[in-house]
VEXROPA-87105 format. One line per 10 residues: number of its first residue (from 1); their letters; for each residue x, y, z of C-alpha. Coordinates in Angstrom, 2 decimals, decimal comma. Example, Ala and Ser with C-alpha at 12.3 -4.5 7.8 and 13.67 -1.06 7.14 Angstrom:
VEXROPA-87105
1) as) 12,30/-4,50/7,80; 13,67/-1,06/7,14
//
This chain:
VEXROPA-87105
1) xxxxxxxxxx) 0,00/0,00/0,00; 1,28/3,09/-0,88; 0,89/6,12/1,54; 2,02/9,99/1,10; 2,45/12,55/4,08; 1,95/15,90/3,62; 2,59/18,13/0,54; 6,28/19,11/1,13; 6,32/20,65/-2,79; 4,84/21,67/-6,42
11) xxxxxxxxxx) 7,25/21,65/-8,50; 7,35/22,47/-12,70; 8,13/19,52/-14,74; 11,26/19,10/-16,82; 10,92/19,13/-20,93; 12,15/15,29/-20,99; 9,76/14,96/-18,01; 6,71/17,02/-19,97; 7,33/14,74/-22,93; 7,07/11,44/-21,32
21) xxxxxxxxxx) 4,64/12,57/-19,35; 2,05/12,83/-22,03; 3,26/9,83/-23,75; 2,34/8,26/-20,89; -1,06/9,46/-21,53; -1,25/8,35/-25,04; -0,36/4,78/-24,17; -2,54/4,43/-21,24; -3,74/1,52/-22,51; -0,70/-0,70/-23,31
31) xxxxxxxxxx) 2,47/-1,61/-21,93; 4,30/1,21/-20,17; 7,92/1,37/-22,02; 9,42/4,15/-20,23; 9,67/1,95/-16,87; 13,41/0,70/-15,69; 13,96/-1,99/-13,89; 16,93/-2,46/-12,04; 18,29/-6,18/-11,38; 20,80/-6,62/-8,23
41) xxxxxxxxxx) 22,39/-9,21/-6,95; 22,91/-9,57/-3,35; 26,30/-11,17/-2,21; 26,88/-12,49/1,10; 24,17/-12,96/3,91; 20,73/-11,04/2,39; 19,67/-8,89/5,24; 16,43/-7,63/3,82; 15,26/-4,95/6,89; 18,23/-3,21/5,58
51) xxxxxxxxxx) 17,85/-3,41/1,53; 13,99/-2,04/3,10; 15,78/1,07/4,69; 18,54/1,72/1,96; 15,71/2,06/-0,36; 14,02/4,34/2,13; 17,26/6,06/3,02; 17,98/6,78/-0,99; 14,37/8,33/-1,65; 15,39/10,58/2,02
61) xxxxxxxxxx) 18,26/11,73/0,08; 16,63/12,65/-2,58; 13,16/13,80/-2,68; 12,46/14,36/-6,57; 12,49/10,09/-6,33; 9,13/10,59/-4,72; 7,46/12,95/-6,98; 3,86/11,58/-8,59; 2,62/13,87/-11,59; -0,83/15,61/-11,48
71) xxxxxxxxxx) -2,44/17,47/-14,60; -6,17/17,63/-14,51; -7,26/21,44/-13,94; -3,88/22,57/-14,35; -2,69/24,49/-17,73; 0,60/22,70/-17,29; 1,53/19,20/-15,53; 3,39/19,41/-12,21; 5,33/17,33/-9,99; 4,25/16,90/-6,37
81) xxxxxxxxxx) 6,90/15,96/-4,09; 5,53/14,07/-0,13; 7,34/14,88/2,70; 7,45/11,26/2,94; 6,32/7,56/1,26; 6,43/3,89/1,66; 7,89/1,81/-1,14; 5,94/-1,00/-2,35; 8,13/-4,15/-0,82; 7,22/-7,83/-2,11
91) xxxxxxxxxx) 9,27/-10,86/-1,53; 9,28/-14,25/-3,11; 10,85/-17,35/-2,05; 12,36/-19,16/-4,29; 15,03/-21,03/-2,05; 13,27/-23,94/-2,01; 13,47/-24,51/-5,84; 16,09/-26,18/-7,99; 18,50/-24,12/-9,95; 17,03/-23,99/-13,01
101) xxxxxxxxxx) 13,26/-23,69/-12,11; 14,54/-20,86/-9,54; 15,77/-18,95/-12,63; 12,30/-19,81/-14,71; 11,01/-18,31/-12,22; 12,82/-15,15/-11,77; 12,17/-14,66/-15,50; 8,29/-14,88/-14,84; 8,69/-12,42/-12,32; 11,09/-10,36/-14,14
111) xxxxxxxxxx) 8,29/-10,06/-16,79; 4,92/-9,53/-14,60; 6,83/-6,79/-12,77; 7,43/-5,03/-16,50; 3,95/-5,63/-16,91; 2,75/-3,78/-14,38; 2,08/0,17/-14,81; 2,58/3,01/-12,31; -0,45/5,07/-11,85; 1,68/8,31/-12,09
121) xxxxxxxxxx) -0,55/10,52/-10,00; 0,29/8,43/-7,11; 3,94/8,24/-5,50; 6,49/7,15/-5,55; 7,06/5,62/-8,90; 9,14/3,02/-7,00; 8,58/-0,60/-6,22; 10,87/-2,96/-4,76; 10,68/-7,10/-4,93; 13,18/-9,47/-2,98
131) xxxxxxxxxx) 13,59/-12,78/-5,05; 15,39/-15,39/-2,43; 16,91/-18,14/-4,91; 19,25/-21,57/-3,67; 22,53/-18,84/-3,87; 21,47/-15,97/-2,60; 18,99/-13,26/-3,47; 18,29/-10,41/-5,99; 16,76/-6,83/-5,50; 14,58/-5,91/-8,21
141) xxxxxxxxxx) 14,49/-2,05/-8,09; 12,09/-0,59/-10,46; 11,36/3,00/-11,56; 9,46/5,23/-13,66; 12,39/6,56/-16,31; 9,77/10,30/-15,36; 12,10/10,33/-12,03; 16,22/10,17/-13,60; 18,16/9,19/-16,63; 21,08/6,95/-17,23
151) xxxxxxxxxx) 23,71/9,07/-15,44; 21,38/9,39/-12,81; 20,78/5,74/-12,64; 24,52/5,16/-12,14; 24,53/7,38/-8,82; 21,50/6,13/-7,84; 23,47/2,39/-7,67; 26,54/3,85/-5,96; 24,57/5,17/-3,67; 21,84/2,24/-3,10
161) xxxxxxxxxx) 25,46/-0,43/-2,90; 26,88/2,36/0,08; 23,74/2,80/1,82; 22,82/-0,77/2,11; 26,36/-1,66/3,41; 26,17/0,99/6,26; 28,34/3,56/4,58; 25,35/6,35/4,63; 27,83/9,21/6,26; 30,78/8,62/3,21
171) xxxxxxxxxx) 28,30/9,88/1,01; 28,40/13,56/0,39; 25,15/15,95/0,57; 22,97/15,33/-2,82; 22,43/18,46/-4,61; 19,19/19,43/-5,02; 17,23/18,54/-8,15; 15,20/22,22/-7,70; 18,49/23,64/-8,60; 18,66/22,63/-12,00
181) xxxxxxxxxx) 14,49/22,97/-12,26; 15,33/26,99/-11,20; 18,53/26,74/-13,72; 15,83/25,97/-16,46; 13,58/28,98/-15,97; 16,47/31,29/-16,04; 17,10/30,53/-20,01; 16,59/32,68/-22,63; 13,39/30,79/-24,44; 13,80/33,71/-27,23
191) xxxxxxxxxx) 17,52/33,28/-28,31; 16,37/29,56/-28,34; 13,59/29,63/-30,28; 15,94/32,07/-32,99; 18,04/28,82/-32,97; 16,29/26,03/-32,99; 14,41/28,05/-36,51; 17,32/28,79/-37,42; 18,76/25,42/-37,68; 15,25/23,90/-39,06
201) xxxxxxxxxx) 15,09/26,66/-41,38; 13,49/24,92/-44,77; 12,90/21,60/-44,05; 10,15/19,76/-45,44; 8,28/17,22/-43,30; 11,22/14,54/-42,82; 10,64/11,48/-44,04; 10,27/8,92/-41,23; 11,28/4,71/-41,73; 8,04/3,78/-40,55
211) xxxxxxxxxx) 6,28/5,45/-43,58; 3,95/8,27/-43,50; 1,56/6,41/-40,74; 3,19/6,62/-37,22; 2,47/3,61/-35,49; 0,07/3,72/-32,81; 0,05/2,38/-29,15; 3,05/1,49/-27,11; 4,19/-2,33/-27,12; 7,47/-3,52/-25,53
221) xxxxxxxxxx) 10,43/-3,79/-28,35; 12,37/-6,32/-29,61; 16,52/-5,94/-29,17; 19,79/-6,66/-30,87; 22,73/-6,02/-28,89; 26,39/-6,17/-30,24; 29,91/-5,76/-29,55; 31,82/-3,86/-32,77; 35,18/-4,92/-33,08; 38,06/-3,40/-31,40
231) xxxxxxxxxx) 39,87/-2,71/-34,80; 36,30/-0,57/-36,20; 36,24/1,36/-32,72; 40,22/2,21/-32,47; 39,61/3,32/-36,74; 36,28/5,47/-34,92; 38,22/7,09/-32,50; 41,76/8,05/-35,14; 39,19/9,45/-37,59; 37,36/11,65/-34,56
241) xxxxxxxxxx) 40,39/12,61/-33,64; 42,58/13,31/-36,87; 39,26/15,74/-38,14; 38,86/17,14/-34,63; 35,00/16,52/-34,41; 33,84/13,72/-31,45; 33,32/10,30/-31,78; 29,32/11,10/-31,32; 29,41/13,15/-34,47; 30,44/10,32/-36,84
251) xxxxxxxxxx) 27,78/7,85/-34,86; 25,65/11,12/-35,76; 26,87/10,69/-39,44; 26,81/7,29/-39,67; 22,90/7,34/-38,75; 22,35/9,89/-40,69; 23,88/7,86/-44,15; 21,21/5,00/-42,82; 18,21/6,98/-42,66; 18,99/8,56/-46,09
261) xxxxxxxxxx) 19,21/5,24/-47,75; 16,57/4,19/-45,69; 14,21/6,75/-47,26; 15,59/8,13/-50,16; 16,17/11,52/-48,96; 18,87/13,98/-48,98; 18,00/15,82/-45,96; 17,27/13,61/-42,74; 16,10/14,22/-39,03; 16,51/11,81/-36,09
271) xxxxxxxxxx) 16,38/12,51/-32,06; 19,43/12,40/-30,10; 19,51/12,36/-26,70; 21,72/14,90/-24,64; 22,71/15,06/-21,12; 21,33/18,49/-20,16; 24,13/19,23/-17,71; 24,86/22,71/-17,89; 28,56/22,87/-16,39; 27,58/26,09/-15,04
281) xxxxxxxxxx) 25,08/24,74/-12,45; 27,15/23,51/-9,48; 27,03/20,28/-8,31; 25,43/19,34/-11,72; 27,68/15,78/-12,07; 26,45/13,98/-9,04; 22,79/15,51/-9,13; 19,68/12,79/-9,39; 16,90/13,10/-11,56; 15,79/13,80/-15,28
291) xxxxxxxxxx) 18,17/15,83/-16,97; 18,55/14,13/-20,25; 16,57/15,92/-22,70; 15,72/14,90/-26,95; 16,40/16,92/-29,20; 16,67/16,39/-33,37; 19,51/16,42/-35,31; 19,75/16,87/-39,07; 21,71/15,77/-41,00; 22,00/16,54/-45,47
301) xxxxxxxxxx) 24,16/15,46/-47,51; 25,32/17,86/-50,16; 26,66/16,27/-53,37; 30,66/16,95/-53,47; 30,94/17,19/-49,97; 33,98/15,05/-48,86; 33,59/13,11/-45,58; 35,87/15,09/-43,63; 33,55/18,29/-44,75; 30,46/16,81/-43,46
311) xxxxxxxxxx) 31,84/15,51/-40,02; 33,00/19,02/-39,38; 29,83/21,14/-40,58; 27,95/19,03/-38,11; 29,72/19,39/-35,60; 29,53/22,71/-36,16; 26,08/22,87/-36,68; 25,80/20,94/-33,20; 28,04/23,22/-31,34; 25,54/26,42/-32,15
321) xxxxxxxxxx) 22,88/24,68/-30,70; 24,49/23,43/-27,51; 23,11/26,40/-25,49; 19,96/25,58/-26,60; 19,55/21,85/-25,60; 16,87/22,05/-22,78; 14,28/23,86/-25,13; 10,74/21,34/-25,05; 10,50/19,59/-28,34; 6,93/20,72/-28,28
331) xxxxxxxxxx) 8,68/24,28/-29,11; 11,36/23,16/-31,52; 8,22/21,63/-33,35; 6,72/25,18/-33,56; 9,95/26,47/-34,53; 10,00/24,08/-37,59; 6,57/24,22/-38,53; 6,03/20,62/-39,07; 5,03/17,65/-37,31; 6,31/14,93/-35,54
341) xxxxxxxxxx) 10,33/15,43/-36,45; 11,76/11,73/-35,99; 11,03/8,75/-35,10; 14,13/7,20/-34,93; 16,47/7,90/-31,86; 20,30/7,95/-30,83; 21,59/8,16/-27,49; 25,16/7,95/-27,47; 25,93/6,61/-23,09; 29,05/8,60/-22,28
351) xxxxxxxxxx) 28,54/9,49/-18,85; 30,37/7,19/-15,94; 28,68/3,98/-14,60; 27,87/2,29/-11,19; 27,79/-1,39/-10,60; 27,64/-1,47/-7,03; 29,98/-3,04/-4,64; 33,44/-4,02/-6,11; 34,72/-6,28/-3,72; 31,50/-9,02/-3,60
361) xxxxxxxxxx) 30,02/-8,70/-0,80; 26,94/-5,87/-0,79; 25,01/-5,14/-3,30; 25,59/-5,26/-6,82; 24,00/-4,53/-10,27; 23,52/-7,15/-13,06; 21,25/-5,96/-15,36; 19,07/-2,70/-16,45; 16,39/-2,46/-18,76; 14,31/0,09/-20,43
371) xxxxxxxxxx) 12,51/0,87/-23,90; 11,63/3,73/-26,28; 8,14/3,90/-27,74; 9,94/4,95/-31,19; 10,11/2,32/-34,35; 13,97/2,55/-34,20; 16,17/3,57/-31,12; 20,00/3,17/-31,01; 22,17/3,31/-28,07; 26,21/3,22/-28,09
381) xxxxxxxxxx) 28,24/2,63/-25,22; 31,84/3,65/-26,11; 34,90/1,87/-24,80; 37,88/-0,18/-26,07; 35,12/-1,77/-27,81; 31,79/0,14/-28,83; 28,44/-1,60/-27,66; 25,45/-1,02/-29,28; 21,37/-2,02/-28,77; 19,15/-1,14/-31,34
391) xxxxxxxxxx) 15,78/-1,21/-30,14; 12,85/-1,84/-32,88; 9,37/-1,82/-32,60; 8,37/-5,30/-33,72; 5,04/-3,46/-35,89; 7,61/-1,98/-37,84; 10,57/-4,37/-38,02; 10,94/-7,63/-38,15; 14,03/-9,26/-35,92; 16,03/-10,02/-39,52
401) xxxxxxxxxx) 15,01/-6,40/-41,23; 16,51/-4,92/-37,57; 19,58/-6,89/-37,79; 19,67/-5,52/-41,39; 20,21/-1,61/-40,31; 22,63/-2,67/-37,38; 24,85/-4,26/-40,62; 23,93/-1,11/-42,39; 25,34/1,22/-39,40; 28,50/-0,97/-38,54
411) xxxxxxxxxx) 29,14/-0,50/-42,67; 28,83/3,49/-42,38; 30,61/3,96/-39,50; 33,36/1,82/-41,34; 33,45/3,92/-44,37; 33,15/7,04/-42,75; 36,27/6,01/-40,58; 38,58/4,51/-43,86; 38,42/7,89/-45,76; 37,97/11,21/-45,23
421) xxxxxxxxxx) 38,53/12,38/-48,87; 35,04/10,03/-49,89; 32,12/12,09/-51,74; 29,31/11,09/-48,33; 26,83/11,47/-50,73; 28,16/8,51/-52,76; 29,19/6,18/-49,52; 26,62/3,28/-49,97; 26,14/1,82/-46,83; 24,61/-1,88/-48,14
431) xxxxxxxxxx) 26,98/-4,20/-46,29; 28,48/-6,73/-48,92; 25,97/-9,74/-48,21; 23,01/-7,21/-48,71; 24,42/-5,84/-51,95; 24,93/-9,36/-53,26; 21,13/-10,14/-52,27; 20,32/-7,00/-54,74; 22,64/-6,65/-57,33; 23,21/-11,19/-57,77
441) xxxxxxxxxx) 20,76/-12,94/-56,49; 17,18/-10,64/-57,43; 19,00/-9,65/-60,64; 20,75/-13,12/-61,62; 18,31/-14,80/-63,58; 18,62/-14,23/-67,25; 15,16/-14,04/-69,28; 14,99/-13,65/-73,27; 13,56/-10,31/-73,86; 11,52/-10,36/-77,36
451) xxxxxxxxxx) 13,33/-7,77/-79,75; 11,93/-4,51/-80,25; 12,00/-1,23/-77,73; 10,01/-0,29/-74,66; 7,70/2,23/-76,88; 6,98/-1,08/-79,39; 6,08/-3,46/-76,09; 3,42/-0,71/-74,84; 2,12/-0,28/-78,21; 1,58/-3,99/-78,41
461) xxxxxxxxxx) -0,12/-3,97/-74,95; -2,56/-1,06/-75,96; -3,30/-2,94/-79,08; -3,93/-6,28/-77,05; -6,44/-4,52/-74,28; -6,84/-1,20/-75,01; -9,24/-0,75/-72,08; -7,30/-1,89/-69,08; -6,24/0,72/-66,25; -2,97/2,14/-67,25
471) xxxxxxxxx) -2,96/4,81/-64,62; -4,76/5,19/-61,12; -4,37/8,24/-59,26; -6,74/8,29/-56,05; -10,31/7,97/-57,84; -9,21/8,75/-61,85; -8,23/6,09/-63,77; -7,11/6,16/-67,39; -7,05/3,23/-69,82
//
């Protein structure tokens, strides 16, 4: 049972927090993707009174991870922060079991917890379940992705790991998330909005991979994950670094090469997610919450521009709207005078992690997971070598057409890093199997084509039925 004190606060909502906010809304009715759930392990002797107060103790230190979300009568959602809340606790006992049935069924668990919705008017948006197995235990910590973002997430573990193993007064004071909501009304929404147009200036409605009809409702995604090789990711990092752009821009570029080939057009949008950390804002590194805002990113390709030329004008064009990244993408819309922008998504994870407790005996984390309600959504994890997950909605793609595009971005990220001097415009990014499929295999078969030109073959056909449809456009059809 979930019970709330007294209103300690009303507090404005984020843009990230805005936008998923009313997604929410939308998808009331299905699945809800933008939940993360946390999977711990707990080494040594489970004590669970004190995972019960760690939780407790880590929702203390912060109080925007008690926030619910309230709307009706209001202009504008808000966030309403308790003085104080009970976590939902469950625990299931599974020590009984033999290994392999214990895991079954952590995996059934696993997936009724995902199943389950937070009513976001009520707080917290945090639910706890013990699962006691033949080894040990794990925590299953999960939250509404309305209440932090992946750097947040990493704190949030450090913390949870310190906290349970009695090391509360090592931690330093959390700085408040009303800092950075006071930070946002402070910017200059003008100067933004000049940018944001600026940057959109001309574009036609952007084509989108899931063809013109967005698909509707939310439903969980299917996943590829993947490793690149440590030879692709050291050629990444010399080519970022020998053109002087980051190693975001060319996953930028490399995205942006898919999605043109992917539509046919010249001039392509996608979201990207960005960290919305102003430096300025002190304390802004170890600071718990939603930060992470989305923002588009466009991308053209202008025939006889070299590689090298289009890494560095975006990156440039990036760099003039880095001020501007915490504008709502309801306002960037407005800006751009179209509709929905994208619906594809990048996030490129640069921001330090948190497993827990290093030394095996505490708490520690094994696995995270969370979704995007978009057809296509690609994360990269940099490192010695690059992981990526591309997330797919399985309404739009198929498991083999999704493995297709993750081929077709490990190919543009390789051509982008082998030469600079390239016309990008040019770069096909059909991995070698793929072009074999089109060019061999659907154009191998030789037929004997009956002599005479194109012009003689209609002629023939107008002579043979001279009143079948020839063209159909909407209702008018001529023979």
């Amino acid at each position: 049972m979930v019970t709330a004190g007294r209103l300690a606060d009303v507090w404005p909502l984020t843009p990230a927090q805005e936008g998923l906010f009313f997604q929410a809304q939308l998808d009331s009715d299905g699945p809800d993707v933008y939940l993360v759930q946390c999977r711990f392990r707990v080494d040594g002797a489970v004590d669970a009174d004190r995972l019960r107060t760690a939780v407790t103790a880590l929702l203390t230190r912060h109080p925007n991870l008690r926030v619910c979300f309230r709307h009706n009568g209001l202009d504008r959602p808000v966030q309403v922060v308790p003085h104080r809340v009970t976590v939902p606790w469950a625990e299931v006992d599974l020590a009984g079991c033999p290994a392999a049935e214990a895991a079954a069924r952590l995996e059934a668990v696993l997936e009724a917890d995902r199943a389950r919705r937070f009513d976001v008017t009520r707080p917290p948006l945090v639910r706890c379940t013990l699962v006691r197995d033949p080894g040990g235990a794990d925590l299953i910590l999960t939250l509404h992705h309305l209440l932090l973002d992946g750097w947040s997430m990493a704190i949030v573990v450090r913390e949870l790991a310190a906290l349970y193993a009695g090391r509360a007064a090592g931690l330093p004071p959390a700085p408040p998330f009303r800092d950075y909501l006071s930070w946002l009304q402070e910017q200059d929404g003008a100067a933004a909005a000049g940018a944001w147009r600026a940057a959109l200036a001309g574009l036609a409605q952007p084509p989108r991979v899931a063809g013109d009809a967005p698909p509707r409702g939310a439903v969980l995604p299917g996943s590829i994950e993947r490793e690149l090789p440590a030879g692709l990711t050291a050629a990444v990092h010399r080519r970022a670094r020998h053109t002087g752009v980051t190693v975001n821009t060319l996953v930028q570029a490399a995205w942006g090469l898919v999605l043109a080939r992917m539509t046919g057009a010249a001039d392509v949008v996608f979201g990207a997610v960005v960290s919305g950390r102003p430096p300025e804002l002190p304390g802004v590194d170890t600071m718990v919450g939603l930060l992470v805002n989305t923002v588009p990113v466009r991308v053209r390709l202008r025939p006889g521009e070299r590689v090298d030329q289009l890494l560095v004008r975006l990156r440039d064009e990036q760099l003039l709207l880095l001020p501007h990244h915490s504008t709502r993408l309801t306002e960037i819309r407005r800006q751009a005078g179209t509709g929905d922008l994208f619906d594809t998504l990048v996030a490129f994870e640069n921001f330090p992690r948190g497993t827990g407790a290093p030394d095996g005996n505490g708490l520690r984390l094994v696995s995270t997971r969370d979704a995007s309600h978009l057809p296509l959504a690609l994360t990269i994890v940099p490192g010695p070598r690059m992981w990526l997950r591309l997330q797919h909605r399985p309404d739009c793609f198929a498991p083999a057409e999704a493995e297709l595009v993750v081929e077709r971005f490990t190919h543009a990220l390789e051509l982008l890093a082998a030469d600079p001097g390239a016309e990008a415009h040019r770069l096909e990014v059909l991995p070698e199997p793929e072009r074999r499929l089109v060019l061999r295999t659907w154009n191998g078969a030789a037929r004997a084509v009956p002599p005479g030109s194109v012009l003689d073959r209609f002629r023939g056909q107008v002579h043979r039925t001279p009143d079948a449809p020839a063209v159909q456009a909407g209702d008018r059809i001529l023979s």
